[in-house]
SEKOL-189495 format. One line per field, with one value per residue (C-alpha): z, x, y. Coordinates in steps of 0.2 Angstrom, whole numbers, plus 2048, in hexadecimal, padded with zeros to 3 digits. Each point is the difference from the previous one (the first is absolute). Layout:
z = c(Z / ...)
x = c(X / ...)
y = c(Y / ...)
This chain:
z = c(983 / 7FB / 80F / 803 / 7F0 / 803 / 812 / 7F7 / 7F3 / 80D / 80B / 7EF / 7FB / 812 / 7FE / 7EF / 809 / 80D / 7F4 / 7F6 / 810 / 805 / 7EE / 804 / 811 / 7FA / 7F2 / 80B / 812 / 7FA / 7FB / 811 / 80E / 811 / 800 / 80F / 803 / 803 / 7F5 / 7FF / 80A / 811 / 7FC / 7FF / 811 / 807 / 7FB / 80A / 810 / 7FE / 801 / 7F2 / 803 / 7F0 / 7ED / 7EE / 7F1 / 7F1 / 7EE / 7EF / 7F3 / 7F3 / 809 / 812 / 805 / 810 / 812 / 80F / 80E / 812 / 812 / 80D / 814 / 804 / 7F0 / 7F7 / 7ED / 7F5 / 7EB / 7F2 / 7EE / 7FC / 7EE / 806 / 80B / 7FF / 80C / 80C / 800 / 806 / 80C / 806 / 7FF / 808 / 811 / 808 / 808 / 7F3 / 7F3 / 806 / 802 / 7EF / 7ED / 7ED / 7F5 / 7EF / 800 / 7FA / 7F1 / 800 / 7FA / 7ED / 804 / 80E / 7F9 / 7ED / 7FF / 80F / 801 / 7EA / 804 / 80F / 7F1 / 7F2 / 80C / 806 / 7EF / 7F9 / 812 / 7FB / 7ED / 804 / 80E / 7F7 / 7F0 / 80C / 808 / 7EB / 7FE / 80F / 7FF / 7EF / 7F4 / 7FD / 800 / 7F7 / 7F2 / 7FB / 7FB / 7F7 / 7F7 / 7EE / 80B / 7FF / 80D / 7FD / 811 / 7FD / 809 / 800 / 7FE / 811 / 804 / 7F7 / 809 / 7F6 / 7F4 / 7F4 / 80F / 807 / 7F0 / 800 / 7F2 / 7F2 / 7F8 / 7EF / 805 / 809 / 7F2 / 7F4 / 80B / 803 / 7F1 / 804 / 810 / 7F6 / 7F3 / 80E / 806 / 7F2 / 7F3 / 7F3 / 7FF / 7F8 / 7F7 / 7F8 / 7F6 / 7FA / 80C / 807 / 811 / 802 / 803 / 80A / 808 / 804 / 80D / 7FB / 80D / 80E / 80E / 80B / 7F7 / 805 / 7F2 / 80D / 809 / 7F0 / 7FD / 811 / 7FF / 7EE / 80A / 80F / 7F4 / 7F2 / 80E / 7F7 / 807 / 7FF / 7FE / 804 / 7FD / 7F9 / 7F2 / 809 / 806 / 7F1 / 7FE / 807 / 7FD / 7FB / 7EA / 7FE / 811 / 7FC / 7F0 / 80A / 80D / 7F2 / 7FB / 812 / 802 / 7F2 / 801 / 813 / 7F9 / 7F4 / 80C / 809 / 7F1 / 800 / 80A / 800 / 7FF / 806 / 7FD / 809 / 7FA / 7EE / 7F9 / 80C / 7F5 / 7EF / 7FB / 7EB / 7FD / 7F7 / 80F / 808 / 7FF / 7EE / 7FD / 809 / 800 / 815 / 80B / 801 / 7EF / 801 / 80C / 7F7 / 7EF / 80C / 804 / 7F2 / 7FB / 80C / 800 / 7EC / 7F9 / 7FB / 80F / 806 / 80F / 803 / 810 / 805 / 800 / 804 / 807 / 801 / 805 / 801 / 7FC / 7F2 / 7F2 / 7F5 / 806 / 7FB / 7F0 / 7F2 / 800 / 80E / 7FE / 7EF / 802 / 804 / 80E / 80B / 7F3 / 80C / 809 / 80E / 805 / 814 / 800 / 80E / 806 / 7FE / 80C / 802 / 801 / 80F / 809 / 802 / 801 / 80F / 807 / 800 / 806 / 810 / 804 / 813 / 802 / 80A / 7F8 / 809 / 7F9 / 7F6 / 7F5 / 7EF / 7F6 / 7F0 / 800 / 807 / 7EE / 7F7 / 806 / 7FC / 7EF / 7F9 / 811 / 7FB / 80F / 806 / 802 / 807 / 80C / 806 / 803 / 80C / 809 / 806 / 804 / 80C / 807 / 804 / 809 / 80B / 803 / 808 / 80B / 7F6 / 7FC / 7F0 / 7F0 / 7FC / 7F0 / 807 / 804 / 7EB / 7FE / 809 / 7F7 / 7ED / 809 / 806 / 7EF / 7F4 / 807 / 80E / 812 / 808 / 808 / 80D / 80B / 7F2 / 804 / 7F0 / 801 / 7FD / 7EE / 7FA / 807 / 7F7 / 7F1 / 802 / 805 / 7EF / 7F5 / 805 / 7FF / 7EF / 7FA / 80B / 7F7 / 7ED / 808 / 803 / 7F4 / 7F0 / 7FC / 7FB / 80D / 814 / 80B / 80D / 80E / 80D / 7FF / 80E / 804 / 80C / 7F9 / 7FC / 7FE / 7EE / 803 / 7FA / 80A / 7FE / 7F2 / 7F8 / 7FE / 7F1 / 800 / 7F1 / 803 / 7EF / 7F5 / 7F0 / 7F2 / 7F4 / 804 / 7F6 / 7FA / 80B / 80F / 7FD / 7FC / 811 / 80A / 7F9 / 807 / 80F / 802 / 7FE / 80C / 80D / 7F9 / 7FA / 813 / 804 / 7F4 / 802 / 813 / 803 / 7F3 / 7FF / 7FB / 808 / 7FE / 804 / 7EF / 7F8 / 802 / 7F7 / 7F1 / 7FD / 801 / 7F5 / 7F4 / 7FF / 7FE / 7F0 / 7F7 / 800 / 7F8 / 7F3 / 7FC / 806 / 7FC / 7F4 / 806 / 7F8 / 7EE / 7FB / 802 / 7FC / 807 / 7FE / 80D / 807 / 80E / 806 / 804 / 80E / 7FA / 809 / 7FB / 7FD / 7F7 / 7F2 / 800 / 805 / 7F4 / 7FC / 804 / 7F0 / 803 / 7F6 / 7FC / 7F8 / 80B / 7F7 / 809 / 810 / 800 / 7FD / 80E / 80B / 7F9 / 804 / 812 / 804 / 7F9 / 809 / 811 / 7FC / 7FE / 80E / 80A / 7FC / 801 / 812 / 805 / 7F9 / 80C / 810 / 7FE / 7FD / 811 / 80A / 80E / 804 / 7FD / 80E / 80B / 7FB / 802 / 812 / 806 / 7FC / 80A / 80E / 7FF / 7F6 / 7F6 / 7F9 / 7FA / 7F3 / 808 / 807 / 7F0 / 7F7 / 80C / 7FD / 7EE / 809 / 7F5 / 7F4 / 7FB / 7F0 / 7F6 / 804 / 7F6 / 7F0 / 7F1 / 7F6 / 7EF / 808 / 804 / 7EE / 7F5 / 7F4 / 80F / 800 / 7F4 / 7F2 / 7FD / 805 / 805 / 812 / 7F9 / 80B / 7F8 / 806 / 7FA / 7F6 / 800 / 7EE / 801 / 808 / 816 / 801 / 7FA / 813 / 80E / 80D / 80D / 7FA / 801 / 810 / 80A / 802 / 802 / 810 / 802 / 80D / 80A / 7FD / 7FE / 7EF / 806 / 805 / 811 / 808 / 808 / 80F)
x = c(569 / 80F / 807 / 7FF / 807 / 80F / 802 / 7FF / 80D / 80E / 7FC / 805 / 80D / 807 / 7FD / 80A / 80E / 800 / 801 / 80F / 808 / 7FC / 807 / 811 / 803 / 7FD / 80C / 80D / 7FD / 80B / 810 / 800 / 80F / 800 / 808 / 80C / 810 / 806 / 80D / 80F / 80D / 7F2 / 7FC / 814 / 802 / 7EF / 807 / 810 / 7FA / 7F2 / 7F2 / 7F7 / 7F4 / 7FA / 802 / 7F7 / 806 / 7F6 / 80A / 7FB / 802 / 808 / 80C / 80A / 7F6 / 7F3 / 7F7 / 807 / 7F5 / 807 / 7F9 / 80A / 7FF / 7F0 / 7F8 / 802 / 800 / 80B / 803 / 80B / 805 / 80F / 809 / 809 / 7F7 / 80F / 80A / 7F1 / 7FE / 812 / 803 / 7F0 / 807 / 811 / 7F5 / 7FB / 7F2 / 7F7 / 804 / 7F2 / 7F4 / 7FF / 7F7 / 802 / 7F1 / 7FA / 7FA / 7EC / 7FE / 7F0 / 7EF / 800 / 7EE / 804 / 80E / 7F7 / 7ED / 7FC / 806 / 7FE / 7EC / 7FC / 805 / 7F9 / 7EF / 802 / 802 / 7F2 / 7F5 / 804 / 7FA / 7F2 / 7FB / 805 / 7F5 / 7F2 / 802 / 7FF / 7F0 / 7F8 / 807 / 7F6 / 80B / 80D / 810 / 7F6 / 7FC / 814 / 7FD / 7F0 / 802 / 7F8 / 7F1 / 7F1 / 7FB / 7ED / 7F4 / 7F5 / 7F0 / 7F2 / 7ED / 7FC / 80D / 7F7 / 7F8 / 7FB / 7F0 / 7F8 / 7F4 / 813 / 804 / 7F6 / 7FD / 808 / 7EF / 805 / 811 / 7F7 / 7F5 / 80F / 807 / 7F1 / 801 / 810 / 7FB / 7F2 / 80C / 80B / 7ED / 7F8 / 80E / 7F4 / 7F4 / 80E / 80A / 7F0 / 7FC / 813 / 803 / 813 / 801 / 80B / 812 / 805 / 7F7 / 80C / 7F6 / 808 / 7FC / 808 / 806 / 7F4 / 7F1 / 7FD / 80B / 806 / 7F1 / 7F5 / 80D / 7FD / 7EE / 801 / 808 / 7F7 / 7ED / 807 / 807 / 812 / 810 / 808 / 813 / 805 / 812 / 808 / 806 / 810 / 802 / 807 / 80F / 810 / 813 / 802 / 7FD / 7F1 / 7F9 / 7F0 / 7FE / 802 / 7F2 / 7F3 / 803 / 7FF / 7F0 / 7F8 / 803 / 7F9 / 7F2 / 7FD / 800 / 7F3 / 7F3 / 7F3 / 80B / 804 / 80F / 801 / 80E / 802 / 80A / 803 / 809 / 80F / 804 / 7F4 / 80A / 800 / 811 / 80F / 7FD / 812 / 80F / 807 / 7F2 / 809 / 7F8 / 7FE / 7F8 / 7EF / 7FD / 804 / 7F1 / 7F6 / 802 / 7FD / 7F0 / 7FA / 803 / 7F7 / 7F1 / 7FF / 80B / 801 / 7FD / 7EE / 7F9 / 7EF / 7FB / 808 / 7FA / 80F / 7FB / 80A / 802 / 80A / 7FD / 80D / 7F7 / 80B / 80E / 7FC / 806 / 7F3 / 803 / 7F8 / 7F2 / 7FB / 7EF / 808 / 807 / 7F9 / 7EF / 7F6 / 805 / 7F5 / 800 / 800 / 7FD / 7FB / 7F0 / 7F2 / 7F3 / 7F6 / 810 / 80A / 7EF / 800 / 814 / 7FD / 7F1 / 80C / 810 / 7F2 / 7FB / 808 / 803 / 7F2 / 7F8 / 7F9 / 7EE / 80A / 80A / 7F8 / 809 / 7F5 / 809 / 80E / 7FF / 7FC / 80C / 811 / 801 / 80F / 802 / 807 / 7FA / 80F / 7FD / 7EF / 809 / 80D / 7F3 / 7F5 / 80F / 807 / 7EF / 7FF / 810 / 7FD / 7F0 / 80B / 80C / 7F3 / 7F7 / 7F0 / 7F4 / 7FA / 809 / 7FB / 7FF / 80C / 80C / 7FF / 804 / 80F / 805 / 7FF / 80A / 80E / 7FF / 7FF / 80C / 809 / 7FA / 800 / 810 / 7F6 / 80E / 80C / 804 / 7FE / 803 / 7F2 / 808 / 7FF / 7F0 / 7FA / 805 / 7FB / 7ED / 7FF / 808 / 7F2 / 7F2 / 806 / 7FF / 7EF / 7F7 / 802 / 7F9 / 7F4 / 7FC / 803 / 7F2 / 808 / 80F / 7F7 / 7F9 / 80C / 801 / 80B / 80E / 80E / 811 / 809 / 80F / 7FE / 809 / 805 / 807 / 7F5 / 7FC / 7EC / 7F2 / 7F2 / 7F4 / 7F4 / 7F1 / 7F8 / 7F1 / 7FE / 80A / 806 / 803 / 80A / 809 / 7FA / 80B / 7F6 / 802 / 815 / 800 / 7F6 / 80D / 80F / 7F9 / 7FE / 810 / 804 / 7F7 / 80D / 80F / 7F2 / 7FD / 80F / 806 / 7F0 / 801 / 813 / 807 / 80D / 7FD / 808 / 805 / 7F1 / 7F8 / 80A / 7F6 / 7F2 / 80B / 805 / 7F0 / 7F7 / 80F / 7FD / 7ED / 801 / 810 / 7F2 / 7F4 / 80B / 808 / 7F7 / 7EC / 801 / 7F7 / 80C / 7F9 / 815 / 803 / 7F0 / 7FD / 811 / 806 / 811 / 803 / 811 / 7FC / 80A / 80E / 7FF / 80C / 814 / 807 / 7F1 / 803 / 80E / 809 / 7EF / 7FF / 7F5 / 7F2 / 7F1 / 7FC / 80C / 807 / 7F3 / 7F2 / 80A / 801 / 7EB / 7FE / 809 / 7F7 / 7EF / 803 / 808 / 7EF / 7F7 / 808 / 801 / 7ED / 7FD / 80B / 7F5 / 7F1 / 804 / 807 / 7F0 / 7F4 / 80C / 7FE / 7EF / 7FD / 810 / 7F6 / 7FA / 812 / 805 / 7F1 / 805 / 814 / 7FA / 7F3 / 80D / 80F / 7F4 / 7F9 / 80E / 7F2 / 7EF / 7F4 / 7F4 / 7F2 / 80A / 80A / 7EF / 7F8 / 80E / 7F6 / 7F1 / 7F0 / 80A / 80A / 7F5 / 800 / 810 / 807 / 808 / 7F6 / 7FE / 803 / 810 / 806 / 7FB / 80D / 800 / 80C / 80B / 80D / 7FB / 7EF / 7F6 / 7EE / 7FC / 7F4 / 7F3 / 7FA / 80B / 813 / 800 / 810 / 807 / 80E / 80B / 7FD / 812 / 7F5 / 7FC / 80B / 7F8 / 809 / 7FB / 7EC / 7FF / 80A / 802 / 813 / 807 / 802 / 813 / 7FB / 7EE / 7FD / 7FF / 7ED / 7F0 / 7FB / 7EE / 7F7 / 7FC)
y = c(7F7 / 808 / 802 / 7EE / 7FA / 80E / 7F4 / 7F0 / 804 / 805 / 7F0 / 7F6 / 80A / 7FB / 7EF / 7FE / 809 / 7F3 / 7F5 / 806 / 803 / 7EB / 7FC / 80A / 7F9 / 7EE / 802 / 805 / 7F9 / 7F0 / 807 / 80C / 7FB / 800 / 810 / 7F9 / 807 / 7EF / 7F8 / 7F4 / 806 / 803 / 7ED / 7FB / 808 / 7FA / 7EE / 802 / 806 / 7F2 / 80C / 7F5 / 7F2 / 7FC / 805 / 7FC / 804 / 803 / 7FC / 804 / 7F4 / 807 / 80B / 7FE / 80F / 800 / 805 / 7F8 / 803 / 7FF / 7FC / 80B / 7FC / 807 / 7F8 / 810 / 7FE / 808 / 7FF / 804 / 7FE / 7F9 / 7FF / 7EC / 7F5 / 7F4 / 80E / 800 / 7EC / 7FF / 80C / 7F5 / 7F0 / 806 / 801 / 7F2 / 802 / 80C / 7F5 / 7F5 / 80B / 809 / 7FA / 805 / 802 / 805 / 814 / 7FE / 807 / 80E / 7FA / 806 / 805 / 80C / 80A / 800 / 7FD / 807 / 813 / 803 / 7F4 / 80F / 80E / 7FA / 7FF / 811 / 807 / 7F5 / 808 / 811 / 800 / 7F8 / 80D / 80F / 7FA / 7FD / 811 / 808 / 7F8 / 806 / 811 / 800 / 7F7 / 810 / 7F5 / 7F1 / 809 / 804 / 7EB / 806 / 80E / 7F9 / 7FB / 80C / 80D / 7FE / 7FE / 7F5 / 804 / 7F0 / 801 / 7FF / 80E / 80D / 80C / 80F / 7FD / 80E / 806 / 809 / 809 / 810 / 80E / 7F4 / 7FA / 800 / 7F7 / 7F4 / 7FA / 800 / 7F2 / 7F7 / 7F9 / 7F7 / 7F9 / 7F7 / 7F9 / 7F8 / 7FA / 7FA / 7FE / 7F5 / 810 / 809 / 7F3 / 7F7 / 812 / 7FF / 810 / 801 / 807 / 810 / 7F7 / 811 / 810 / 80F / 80C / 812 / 80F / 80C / 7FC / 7FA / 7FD / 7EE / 7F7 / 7F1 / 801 / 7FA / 7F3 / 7F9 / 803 / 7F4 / 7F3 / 7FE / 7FF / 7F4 / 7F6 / 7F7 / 802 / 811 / 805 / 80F / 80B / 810 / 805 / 802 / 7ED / 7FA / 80C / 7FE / 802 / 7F1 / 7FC / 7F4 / 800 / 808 / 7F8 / 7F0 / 805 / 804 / 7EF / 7F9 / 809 / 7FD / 7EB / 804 / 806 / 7F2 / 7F5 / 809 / 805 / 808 / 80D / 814 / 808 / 812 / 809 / 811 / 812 / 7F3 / 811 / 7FA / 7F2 / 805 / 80D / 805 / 7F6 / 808 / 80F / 7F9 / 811 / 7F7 / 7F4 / 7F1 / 7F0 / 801 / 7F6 / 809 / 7FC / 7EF / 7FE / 808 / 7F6 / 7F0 / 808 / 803 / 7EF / 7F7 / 80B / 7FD / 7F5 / 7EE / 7FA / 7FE / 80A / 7F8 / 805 / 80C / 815 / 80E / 80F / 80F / 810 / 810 / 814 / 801 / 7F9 / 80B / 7F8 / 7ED / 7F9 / 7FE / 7ED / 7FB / 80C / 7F9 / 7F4 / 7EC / 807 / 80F / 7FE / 80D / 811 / 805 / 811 / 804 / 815 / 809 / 800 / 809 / 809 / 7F0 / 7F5 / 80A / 800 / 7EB / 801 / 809 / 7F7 / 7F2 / 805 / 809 / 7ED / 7FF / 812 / 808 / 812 / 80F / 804 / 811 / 7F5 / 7FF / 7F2 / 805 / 814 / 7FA / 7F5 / 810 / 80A / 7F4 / 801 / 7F9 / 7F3 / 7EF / 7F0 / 800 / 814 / 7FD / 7F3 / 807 / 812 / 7F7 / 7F6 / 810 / 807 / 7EF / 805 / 812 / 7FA / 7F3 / 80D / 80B / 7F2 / 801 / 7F1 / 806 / 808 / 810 / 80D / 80B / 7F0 / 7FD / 812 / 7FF / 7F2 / 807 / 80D / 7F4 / 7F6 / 80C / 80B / 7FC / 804 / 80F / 809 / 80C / 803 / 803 / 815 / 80D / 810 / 80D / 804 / 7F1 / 7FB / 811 / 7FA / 7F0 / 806 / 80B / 7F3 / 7F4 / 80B / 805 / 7EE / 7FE / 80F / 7FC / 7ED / 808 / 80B / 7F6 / 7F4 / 7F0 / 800 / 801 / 801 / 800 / 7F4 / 805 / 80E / 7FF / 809 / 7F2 / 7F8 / 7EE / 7EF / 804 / 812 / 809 / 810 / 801 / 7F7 / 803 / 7F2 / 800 / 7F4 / 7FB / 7F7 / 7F7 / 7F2 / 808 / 7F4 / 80F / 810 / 80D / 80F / 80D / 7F4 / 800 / 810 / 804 / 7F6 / 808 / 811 / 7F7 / 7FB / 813 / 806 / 7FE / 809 / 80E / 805 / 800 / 80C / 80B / 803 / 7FF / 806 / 7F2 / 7ED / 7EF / 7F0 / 7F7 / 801 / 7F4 / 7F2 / 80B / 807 / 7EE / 7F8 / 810 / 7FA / 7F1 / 801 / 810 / 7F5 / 7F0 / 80B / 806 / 7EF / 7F3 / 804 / 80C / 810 / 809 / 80A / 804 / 7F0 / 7F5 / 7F0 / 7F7 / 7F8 / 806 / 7FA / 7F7 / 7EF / 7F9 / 7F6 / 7EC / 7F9 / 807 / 7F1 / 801 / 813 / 803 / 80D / 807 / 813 / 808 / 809 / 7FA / 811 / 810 / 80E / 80C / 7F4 / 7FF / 813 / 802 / 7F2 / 80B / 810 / 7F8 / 7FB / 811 / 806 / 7F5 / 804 / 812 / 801 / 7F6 / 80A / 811 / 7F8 / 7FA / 810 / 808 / 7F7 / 801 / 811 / 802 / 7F6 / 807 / 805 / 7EC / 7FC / 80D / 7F8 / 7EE / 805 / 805 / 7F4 / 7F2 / 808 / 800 / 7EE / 7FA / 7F2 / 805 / 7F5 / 801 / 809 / 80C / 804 / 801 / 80B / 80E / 802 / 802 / 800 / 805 / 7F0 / 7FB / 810 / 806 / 7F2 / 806 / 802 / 7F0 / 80D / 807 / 7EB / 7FC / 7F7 / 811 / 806 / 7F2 / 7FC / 7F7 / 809 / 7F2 / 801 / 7F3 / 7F3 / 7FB / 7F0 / 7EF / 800 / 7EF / 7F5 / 7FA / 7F3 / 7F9 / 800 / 80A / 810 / 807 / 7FC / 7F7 / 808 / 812 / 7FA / 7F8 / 809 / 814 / 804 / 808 / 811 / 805 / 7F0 / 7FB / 7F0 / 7F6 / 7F8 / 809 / 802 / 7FE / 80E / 7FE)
C-alpha cells in the first residue's frame, strides 16, 4: 500500500510539472521569431536579380514597424522585421512586375486569452492540484501534517461500544478492583437507581499501582461492560511548546465528551500533565500548569458534567497536586498492588490460553514461587518460555523452558562461551557459595534455588538465587537483619580462603547499606535513636525546594545514624563470618562442585548438607534479637501496621533484593 501511494505521488508530481511546463510555453510561443537569417539587404538584392515572385507585408498600426514575408523561385518562403515599411513598399513599387504581386495588411493582435488567462489558469491549477494532493496524502499518512492546523484540538481516541473488546472475564487477580468499578458500570446503566436516593456518582476514579499491575487494562475492561463510548489519551497529549495549547485540548475534549454523555474519559500517566503546580525552576506560571488549572475546572467547576466519568492512572500519586485529588474530582482512589498467590495463579491461567503446556508445568507453584510478579511480569515470563520452546522445535512448552526464561528476564541470559580464567572463576565459585550457605542456613532468607558461576547479560560474573516460597505482607527486623548477613556472605569467603578481597562485592556492601540505614532511619529498630523517622525523603521537585539543603535532624543525630549502621554491618559481618567458618568444609565442597559444573541446582546444593541440613542451622538463641543492635527480642506473633501505608516499603516485602547479579524476582524450582 505504501509502495503504491509512493508511485501515485511521483506520477502526479509529473503531471503538475507538465503542466507548468504547458503554461510557460504558451506564454511565450507568441512572441518567438522565425529565427531566419534573412533580412533587408538579402531581399533588396533578391528584388534586383528578380529572384521574387511575390511579397506580403504585415504593418502595425501604431507604428511603421512590420513582417514582410517573401516568395523566392522555388516557392521558398522567407521573413523578416523591419523598423519602416514605407522603405520596403517602395523599393516594391519601383519594380514593375513585383509591384503587382505583393499586399499590406494589419499585424493581428494575440488573443488576450492565450497570452494571459491561459498560462497564469494552467498555474493556478497546478498549484490548486498540488495542495490538495499533499493534504490528502497528510491524512492518510495519519494526519501528522494536518494536525499543525489543529493543534487546540484534542488528542483523545475515541473507541465506540461495539469496539470494545476486553470485558471483566480478561482481568485476572484484581477481584477487589473489579468490584470497586462495578459499581460505576451500573451508574452509567441504571442511572435512576443512584440519582433517585440522592446518591452522586464518583465524577473521577484514579487507579494508583506499579507498573504493570493491570491499571489500563481495567479501564478497558470498564468500557467494554458498561457499553458508552470511550476516550482514550495520555497525560502527555495535552502538552506542547506552544502556551495554551493543552489548556485548549482539555476544553476540546471535554465539549467531545458532552456531546457524547454518558461517556468515560481515561486518561493514562495523568502525573505527565497533574503535576503539584509551583514545581516550575522559579515558580513560573508555564504551560503545564495552565492545563492543569483547565482540568481542574472542567472536572469540578461551574460548568456541569453530567455524564461524563474520568478515569485515570499513573504510579506517582505523590507527584499529583492536591487539587485534583480532593472528592468533586478524582472522588475515589483504587489501589492496583501486586498480586497475591491466588491472583498470579489465574494471571497465568490466562496469559497460558493458546500456548500448549507439557504435563510438568505446574501453574499453581509456578504461582507460588513468583512473589512480587506484576501481569505484565507473568506475561512477558510465559512469552519467552513460548519462544525458547519454538526456538528448539518442540510442540509443547516445558518447565525447564520457563526456567530459562526467569533466567533470561531477571537477569540477562547466559554468556557460556564468554572465556574466564581459572582465577577469577575460583573466586567467583567461593563468592557464590559464600552467599549460597548463609541462604541456607538462616531461617527466614532461603532456600536457594539455583547457584551458578556463568557470566550473564548484566555483567555479573556468577548469582545466587534464593526462593522464598511465601508472600510476606511485612519485613521483620530479624528477616533484614538476616539479609544483610547474606549479602556478606560473599565478600566473607573471599577474604577467608584467599586472603585478599575484590571488587565484586560492591553490589552487596551497598545493598547491605542501604537495607541497615532503613532500619535506623526509616522503621525505627534502633533503641539510641527510638522510633523517629529520619530518613531523607527524595526531593521532587527543584523549583519548590530548590535552595533547601537542612538536614531535619542535628549533626549529633547524623553521627548516631552512622554509628548504628556501622554497628549494624559490623555485627552482621561477624556473625556471617562466624557461620562460614563453621561450615568451611561445604563451602570447599560447594566452591568445587561448581567450578566443575559451573550451575547447581537446588537438590544438588542441598545434598552437600546431607542429612544434616536441618540441625546444623544456627541456633535460634544465638539469632535472637539480644545479639543484634538495639537489644531487641524477635516477636513471633504478627507485626501489626499503625498509619499511614508509606510504613513498609513494598518493594522490600515482595521482592527479595539481588545479591552480585541475582535477580530482583524469585525463581520456581524446577
Amino acid at each position: 500500500m505504501k509502495k503504491q501511494m509512493k508511485t501515485n505521488g511521483i506520477g502526479f508530481y509529473i503531471l503538475i510539472l507538465a503542466i507548468i511546463f504547458a503554461a510557460v510555453y504558451a506564454s511565450g510561443m507568441f512572441s518567438q521569431s522565425s529565427g531566419s537569417n534573412y533580412n533587408l539587404s538579402t531581399f533588396i538584392e533578391d528584388v534586383r536579380d528578380s529572384n521574387v515572385e511575390s511579397v506580403k507585408i504585415l504593418q502595425n498600426e501604431e507604428v511603421p514597424t512590420g513582417e514582410v514575408t517573401a516568395v523566392l523561385k522555388g516557392k521558398k518562403r522567407v521573413s523578416f522585421y523591419v523598423s519602416d515599411v514605407k522603405e520596403v513598399e517602395q523599393i516594391i513599387l519601383n519594380d514593375e512586375q513585383l509591384s503587382k504581386h505583393y499586399e499590406v495588411q494589419d499585424i493581428q493582435k494575440p488573443s488576450w486569452f492565450l497570452t494571459t488567462l491561459l498560462p497564469y489558469g494552467l498555474i493556478a491549477i497546478a498549484i490548486f492540484f498540488l495542495i490538495s494532493f499533499i493534504s490528502a496524502q497528510s491524512a492518510g499518512a495519519g494526519g501528522s501534517n494536518a494536525k499543525m492546523m489543529n493543534f487546540g484540538k484534542s488528542r483523545a481516541q475515541r473507541i465506540d461500544p461495539d469496539e470494545h473488546t476486553k470485558r471483566f472475564r480478561d482481568v485476572a487477580g484484581l477481584k477487589e478492583e473489579k468490584e470497586e468499578l462495578e459499581e460505576i458500570v451500573d451508574f452509567l446503566a441504571n442511572p435512576q437507581k443512584y440519582t433517585g436516593v440522592g446518591a452522586r456518582i464518583p465524577k473521577g476514579i484514579l487507579l494508583v499501582g506499579p507498573p504493570g499491575t493491570g491499571k489500563t487494562l481495567l479501564a478497558k475492561a470498564v468500557a467494554g461492560e458498561a457499553g458508552v463510548p470511550f476516550f482514550s489519551l495520555s497525560g502527555s497529549d495535552f502538552v506542547e511548546m506552544f502556551v495554551g495549547v493543552g489548556a485548549s485540548r482539555v476544553r476540546d475534549m471535554f465539549a467531545e465528551a458532552k456531546k457524547n454523555a454518558p461517556c468515560i474519559v481515561f486518561i493514562d500517566e495523568i502525573d505527565a500533565v497533574a503535576r503539584k503546580r509551583g514545581s516550575g525552576l522559579g515558580g513560573g506560571h508555564d504551560e503545564r500548569e495552565q492545563t492543569l488549572n483547565q482540568m481542574l475546572v472542567e472536572m469540578d467547576g461551574f460548568g456541569v458534567n453530567e455524564g461524563i466519568i474520568v478515569m485515570a492512572a499513573t504510579n506517582r500519586v505523590d507527584i499529583l497536586d492536591p487539587a485534583i485529588l480532593r472528592p468533586g474530582r478524582f472522588d475515589r482512589r483504587v489501589s492496583v498492588g501486586r498480586p497475591d498467590v491466588r491472583g498470579r495463579e489465574e494471571i497465568l491461567e490466562v496469559h497460558a490460553k493458546g500456548k500448549p503446556l507439557g504435563d510438568d508445568v505446574d501453574l499453581k507453584r509456578i504461582a507460588q514461587t513468583t512473589v512480587g510478579f506484576t501481569g505484565a511480569d507473568l506475561e512477558n515470563l510465559l512469552n519467552e518460555a513460548a519462544i525458547v520452546c519454538a526456538k528448539d522445535n518442540r510442540k509443547y512448552i516445558e518447565q525447564e523452558d520457563i526456567s530459562k526464561s526467569f533466567i533470561k528476564v531477571g537477569i540477562g541470559k547466559e554468556k557460556k562461551s564468554k572465556i574466564i580464567s581459572e582465577k577469577d572463576k575460583k573466586i567467583t565459585a567461593y563468592h557464590e557459595a559464600g552467599h549460597a550457605i548463609l541462604f541456607h542456613v538462616l531461617p527466614d532468607v532461603g532456600p536457594v534455588h539455583m547457584v551458578s558461576v556463568i557470566p550473564t547479560g548484566s555483567g555479573a560474573a556468577g548469582y545466587t538465587m534464593p526462593l522464598p516460597e511465601r508472600d510476606e505482607m511485612f519485613m521483620t527486623k530479624g528477616k533484614m537483619m538476616q539479609d544483610i548477613i547474606a549479602s556478606l556472605g560473599g565478600r566473607i569467603a573471599e577474604s577467608l580462603i584467599f586472603d585478599d578481597i575484590t571488587t565484586g562485592a560492591s553490589q552487596d556492601i551497598k545493598q547491605a547499606t542501604s537495607t541497615a540505614k532503613d532500619m535506623v532511619t526509616k522503621y525505627g529498630f534502633s533503641d539510641a535513636l527510638g522510633m523517629i523517622n529520619y530518613a531523607d525523603e527524595a526531593e521532587v521537585f527543584i523549583g519548590r525546594d530548590y535552595g533547601h539543603t537542612s538536614r531535619g535532624y542535628s549533626e549529633e543525630v547524623a553521627k548516631t545514624i552512622d554509628s548504628e549502621v556501622k554497628k549494624i554491618i559490623d555485627h552482621a559481618y561477624s556473625e556471617a563470618k562466624r557461620i562460614l567458618e563453621e561450615h568451611m568444609d561445604i563451602l570447599h565442597t560447594c566452591a568445587e562442585l561448581l567450578m566443575e559444573k559451573e550451575r547447581i541446582d537446588r537438590a544438588e546444593f542441598e545434598a552437600l548438607f546431607g542429612e544434616t541440613a536441618e540441625t546444623e542451622e544456627l541456633p535460634q538463641e544465638e539469632l535472637s534479637q539480644e545479639n543484634l543492635p538495639g537489644g531487641e527480642r524477635k516477636e513471633n506473633e504478627e507485626v501489626h501496621k499503625e498509619g499511614a501505608e508509606e510504613d513498609i516499603n513494598e518493594e522490600n516485602v515482595n521482592q527479595e533484593k539481588p545479591h552480585e547479579g541475582t535477580s530482583q524476582k524469585n525463581f520456581p524450582s524446577e
